[in-house]
C-alpha positions as CSV (number, residue, x, y, z in Angstrom):
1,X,-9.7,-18.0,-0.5
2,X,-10.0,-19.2,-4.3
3,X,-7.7,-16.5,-5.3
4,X,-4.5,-15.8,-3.7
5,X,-1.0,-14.3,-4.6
6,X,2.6,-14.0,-2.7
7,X,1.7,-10.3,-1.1
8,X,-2.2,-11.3,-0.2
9,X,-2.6,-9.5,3.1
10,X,-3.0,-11.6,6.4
11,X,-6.8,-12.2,7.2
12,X,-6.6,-10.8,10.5
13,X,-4.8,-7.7,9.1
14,X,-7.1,-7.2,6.6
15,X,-9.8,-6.7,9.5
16,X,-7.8,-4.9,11.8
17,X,-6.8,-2.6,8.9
18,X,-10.7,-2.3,8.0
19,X,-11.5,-1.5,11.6
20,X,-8.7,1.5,11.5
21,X,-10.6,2.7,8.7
22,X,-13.4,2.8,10.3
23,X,-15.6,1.2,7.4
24,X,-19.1,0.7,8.0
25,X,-22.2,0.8,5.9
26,X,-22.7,3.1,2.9
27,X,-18.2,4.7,3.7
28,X,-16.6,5.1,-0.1
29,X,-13.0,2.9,0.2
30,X,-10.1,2.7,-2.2
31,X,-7.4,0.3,-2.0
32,X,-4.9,1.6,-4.6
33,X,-2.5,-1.4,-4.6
34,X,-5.7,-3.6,-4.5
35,X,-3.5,-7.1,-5.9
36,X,-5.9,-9.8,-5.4
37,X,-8.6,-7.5,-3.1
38,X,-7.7,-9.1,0.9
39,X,-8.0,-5.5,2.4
40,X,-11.6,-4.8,0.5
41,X,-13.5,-7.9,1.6
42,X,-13.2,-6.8,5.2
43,X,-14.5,-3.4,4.3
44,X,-17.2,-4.8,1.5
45,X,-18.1,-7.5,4.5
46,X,-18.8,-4.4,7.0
47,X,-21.2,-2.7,4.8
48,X,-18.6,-0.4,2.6
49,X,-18.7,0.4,-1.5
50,X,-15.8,-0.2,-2.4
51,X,-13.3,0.3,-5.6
52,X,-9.7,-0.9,-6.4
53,X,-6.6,-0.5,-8.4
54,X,-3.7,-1.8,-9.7
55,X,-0.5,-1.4,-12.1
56,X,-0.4,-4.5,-13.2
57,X,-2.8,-6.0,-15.8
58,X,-2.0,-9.6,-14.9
59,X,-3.0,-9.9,-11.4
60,X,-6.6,-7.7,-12.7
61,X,-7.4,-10.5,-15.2
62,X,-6.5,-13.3,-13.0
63,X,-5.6,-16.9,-13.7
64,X,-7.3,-20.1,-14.6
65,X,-10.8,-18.4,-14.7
66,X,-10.0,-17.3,-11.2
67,X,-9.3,-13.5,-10.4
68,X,-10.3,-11.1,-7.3
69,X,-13.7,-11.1,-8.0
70,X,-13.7,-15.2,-7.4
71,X,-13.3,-14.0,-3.7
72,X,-16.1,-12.0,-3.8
73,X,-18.3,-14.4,-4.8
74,X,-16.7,-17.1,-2.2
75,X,-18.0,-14.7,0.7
76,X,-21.6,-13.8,-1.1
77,X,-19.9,-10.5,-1.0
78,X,-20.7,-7.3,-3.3
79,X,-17.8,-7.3,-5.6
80,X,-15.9,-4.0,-6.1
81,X,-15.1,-1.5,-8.9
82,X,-11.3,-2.1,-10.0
83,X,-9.5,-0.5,-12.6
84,X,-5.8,-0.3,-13.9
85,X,-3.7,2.8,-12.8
86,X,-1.2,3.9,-10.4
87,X,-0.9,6.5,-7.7
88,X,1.9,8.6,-9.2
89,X,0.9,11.8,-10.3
90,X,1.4,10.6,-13.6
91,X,-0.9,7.4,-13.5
92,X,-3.6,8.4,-10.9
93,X,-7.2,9.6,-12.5
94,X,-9.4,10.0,-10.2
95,X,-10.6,13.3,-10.5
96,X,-12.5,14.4,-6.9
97,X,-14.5,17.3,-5.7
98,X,-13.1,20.2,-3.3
99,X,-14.6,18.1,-0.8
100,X,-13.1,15.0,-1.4
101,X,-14.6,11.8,-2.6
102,X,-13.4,8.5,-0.6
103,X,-14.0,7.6,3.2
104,X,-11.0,6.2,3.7
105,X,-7.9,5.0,1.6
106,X,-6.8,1.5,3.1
107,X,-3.9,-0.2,1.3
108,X,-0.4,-2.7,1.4
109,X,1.8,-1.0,-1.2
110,X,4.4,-3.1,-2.6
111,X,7.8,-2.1,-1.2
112,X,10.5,-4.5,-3.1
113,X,10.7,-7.5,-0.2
114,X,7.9,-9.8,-2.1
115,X,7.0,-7.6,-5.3
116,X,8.5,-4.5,-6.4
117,X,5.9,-1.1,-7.5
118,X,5.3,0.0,-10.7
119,X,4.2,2.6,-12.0
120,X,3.2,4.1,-15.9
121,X,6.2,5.2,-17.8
122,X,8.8,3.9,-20.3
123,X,12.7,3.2,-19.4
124,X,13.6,4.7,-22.8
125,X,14.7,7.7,-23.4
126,X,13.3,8.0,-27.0
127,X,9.5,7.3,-26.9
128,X,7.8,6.2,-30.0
129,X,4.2,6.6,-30.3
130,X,1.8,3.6,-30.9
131,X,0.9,2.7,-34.1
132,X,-2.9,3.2,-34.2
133,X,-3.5,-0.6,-35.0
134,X,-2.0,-1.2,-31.9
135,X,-3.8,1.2,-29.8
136,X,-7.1,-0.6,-28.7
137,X,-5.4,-3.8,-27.1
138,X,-2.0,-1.8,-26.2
139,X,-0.9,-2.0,-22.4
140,X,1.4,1.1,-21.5
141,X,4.5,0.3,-20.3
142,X,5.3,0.6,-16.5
143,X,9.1,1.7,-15.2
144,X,10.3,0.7,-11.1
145,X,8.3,3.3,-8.7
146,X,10.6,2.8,-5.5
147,X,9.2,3.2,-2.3
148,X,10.3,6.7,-1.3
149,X,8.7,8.0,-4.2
150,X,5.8,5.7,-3.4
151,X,4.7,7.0,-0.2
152,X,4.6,11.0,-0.5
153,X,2.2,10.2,-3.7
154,X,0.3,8.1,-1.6
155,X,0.1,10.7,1.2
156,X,-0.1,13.7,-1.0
157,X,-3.0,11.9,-2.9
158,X,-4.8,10.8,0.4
159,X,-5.2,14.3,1.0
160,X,-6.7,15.5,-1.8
161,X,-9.2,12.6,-2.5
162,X,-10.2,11.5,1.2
163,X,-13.6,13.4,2.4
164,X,-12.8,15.9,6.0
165,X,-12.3,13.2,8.5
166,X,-11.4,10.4,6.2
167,X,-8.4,7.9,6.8
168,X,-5.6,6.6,5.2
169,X,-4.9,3.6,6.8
170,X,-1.0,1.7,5.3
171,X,1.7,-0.6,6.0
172,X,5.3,0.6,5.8
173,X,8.0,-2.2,6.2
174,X,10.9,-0.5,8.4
175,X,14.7,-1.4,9.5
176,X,14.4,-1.9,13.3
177,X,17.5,-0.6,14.0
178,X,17.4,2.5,12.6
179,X,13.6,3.1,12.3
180,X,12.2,6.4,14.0
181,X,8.9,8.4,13.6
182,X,10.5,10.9,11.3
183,X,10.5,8.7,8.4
184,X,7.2,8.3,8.1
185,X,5.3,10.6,5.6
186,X,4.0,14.0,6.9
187,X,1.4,16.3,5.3
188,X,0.1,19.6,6.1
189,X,-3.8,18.2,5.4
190,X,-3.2,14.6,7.6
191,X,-1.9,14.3,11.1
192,X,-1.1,10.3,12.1
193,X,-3.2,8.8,14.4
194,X,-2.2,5.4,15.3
195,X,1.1,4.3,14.3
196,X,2.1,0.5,15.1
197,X,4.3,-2.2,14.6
198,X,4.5,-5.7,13.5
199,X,7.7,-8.0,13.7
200,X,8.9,-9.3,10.9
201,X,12.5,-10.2,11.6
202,X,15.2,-9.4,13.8
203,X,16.0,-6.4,11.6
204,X,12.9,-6.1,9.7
205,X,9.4,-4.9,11.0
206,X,6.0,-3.0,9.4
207,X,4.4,-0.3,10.7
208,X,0.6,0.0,10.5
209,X,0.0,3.6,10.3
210,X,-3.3,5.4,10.4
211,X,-3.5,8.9,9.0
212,X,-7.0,11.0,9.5
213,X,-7.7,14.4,7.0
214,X,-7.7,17.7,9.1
215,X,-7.4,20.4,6.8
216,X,-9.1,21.0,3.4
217,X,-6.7,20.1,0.2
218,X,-6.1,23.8,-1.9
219,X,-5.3,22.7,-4.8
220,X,-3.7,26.1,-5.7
221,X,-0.8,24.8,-2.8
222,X,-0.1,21.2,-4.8
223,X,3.1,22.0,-5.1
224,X,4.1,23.3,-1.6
225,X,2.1,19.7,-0.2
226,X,4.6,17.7,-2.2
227,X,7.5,19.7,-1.7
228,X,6.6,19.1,2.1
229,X,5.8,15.7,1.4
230,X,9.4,14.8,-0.1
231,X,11.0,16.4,2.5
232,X,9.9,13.5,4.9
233,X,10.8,10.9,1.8
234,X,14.4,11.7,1.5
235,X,14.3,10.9,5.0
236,X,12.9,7.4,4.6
237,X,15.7,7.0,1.6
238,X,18.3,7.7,3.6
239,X,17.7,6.2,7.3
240,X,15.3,3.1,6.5
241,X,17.2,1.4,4.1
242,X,16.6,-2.4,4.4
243,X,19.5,-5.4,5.0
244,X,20.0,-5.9,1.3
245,X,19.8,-9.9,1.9
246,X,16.1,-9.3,2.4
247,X,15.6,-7.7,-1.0
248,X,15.9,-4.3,-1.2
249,X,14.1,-2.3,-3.9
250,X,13.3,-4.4,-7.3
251,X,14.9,-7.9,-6.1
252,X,13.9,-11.3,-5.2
253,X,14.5,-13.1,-2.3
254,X,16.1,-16.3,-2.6
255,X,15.1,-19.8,-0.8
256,X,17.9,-19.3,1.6
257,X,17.0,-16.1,2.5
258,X,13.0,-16.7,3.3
259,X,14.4,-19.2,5.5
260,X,16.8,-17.6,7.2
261,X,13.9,-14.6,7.7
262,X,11.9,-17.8,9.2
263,X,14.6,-18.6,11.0
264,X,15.1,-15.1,12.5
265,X,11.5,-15.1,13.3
266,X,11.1,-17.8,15.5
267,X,14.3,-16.9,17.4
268,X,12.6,-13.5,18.0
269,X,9.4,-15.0,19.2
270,X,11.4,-17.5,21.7
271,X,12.8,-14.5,22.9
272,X,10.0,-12.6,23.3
273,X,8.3,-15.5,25.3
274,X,11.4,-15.8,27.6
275,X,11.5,-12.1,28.7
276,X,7.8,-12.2,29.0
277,X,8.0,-15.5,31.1
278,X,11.2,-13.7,32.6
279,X,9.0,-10.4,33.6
280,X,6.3,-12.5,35.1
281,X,7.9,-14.5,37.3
């Protein structure tokens, strides 16, 4: 593709993700962690309108006349709708009927391995107001959203802007040794559908989890959905915490470390081929 950046989804993700989401001609999609837009041209390419966003103004605007659009126009596909925001209760602004809005909500949130979230906020504890010169080119300032914040907002927001029936459709990077279905994000609207997994690593592996909307969002009980929501988060805080060589929340991975995570994952796959080979004969 013309435009491409370290966290692009996998092609063949990107599809299989689509397909999970069952998009089709004429569904609404959202990817709120859109980054350079891999999970929307599967769903623009199948017939879906679709719209994106993301924190940061950078990857938006693109590079050397190139940005996500480019990608669009590579494939002869519609482009999308993308604007800047977050999903934190703070940052997101879509407003949505009782009814919902979106199809489905497909998306790769940034979880600290490759490219830490954001979200909007300062890290100051005394906040000046901008100068009104300043105020028509002025880009907000953006504090570290960690990852078990992340996901109840994701879930919580799913809920209330996906249509009855719609689907949230994610990746969540896990420990493999201490990874069990109760980390995952629960919420009394969605019920998970399809939940599976993708090595990584030896210790580190993603889930690709599918969510569907079974119960209409009351937006009198907001505060009882995230309370239940955070429940499951303190969970994924405490019990999924990655092996800090592979950068934990807000750092970067060294060369010695991607190639030791190389490394680790071609010694998996052996593995995996001798058991198989193993089980077979």
């Amino acid at each position: 593709r013309n435009f491409l950046g370290p966290t692009s989804t996998e092609t063949e993700l990107s599809f299989l993700m689509a397909n999970q989401a069952k998009a089709g001609k004429g569904k609404i999609i959202l990817d709120p962690f859109v980054g350079t837009g891999s999970l929307l041209i599967p769903c623009t390419y199948f017939g879906s309108y679709c719209y994106g966003a993301d924190i940061d103004a950078r990857i938006l605007e693109g590079k050397n006349s190139k940005n996500a659009f480019s990608n669009f126009d590579q494939y002869g596909l519609q482009k999308p709708d993308l604007w800047r925001m977050d999903f934190s209760p703070r940052g997101c602004c879509i407003r949505a009927p009782p009814e919902g809005l979106f199809d489905a909500i497909v998306c790769d949130p940034p979880y600290g391995i490759r490219a830490g979230a954001r979200k909007s906020g300062s890290r100051r504890k005394l906040i000046k107001p901008v100068p009104e010169k300043y105020k028509e080119n002025h880009i907000p300032q953006t504090q570290v959203y960690e990852s078990y914040d992340l996901m109840p907002d994701l879930v919580d927001n799913a809920a209330r802007l996906l249509v009855q029936g719609g689907r949230l459709v994610y990746l969540l990077p896990v420990a493999t040794e201490t990874y069990t279905d109760d980390v995952l994000p629960k919420h009394p609207c969605m019920k998970v559908v399809a939940n599976s997994e993708d090595f990584l690593t030896m210790k580190i592996s993603r889930r690709l989890v599918t969510m569907e909307k079974i119960l209409s969002y009351d937006i009198n009980k907001q505060d009882m959905y995230r309370q239940e929501t955070r429940k499951h988060a303190n969970l994924l805080k405490d019990n999924n915490e990655l092996p800090g060589k592979y950068g934990t929340e807000g750092t970067k991975l060294t060369k010695a470390d991607r190639r030791a995570m190389k490394k680790e994952t071609r010694e998996q796959r052996r593995k995996r081929k001798v058991e198989k080979l193993t089980t077979d004969s």
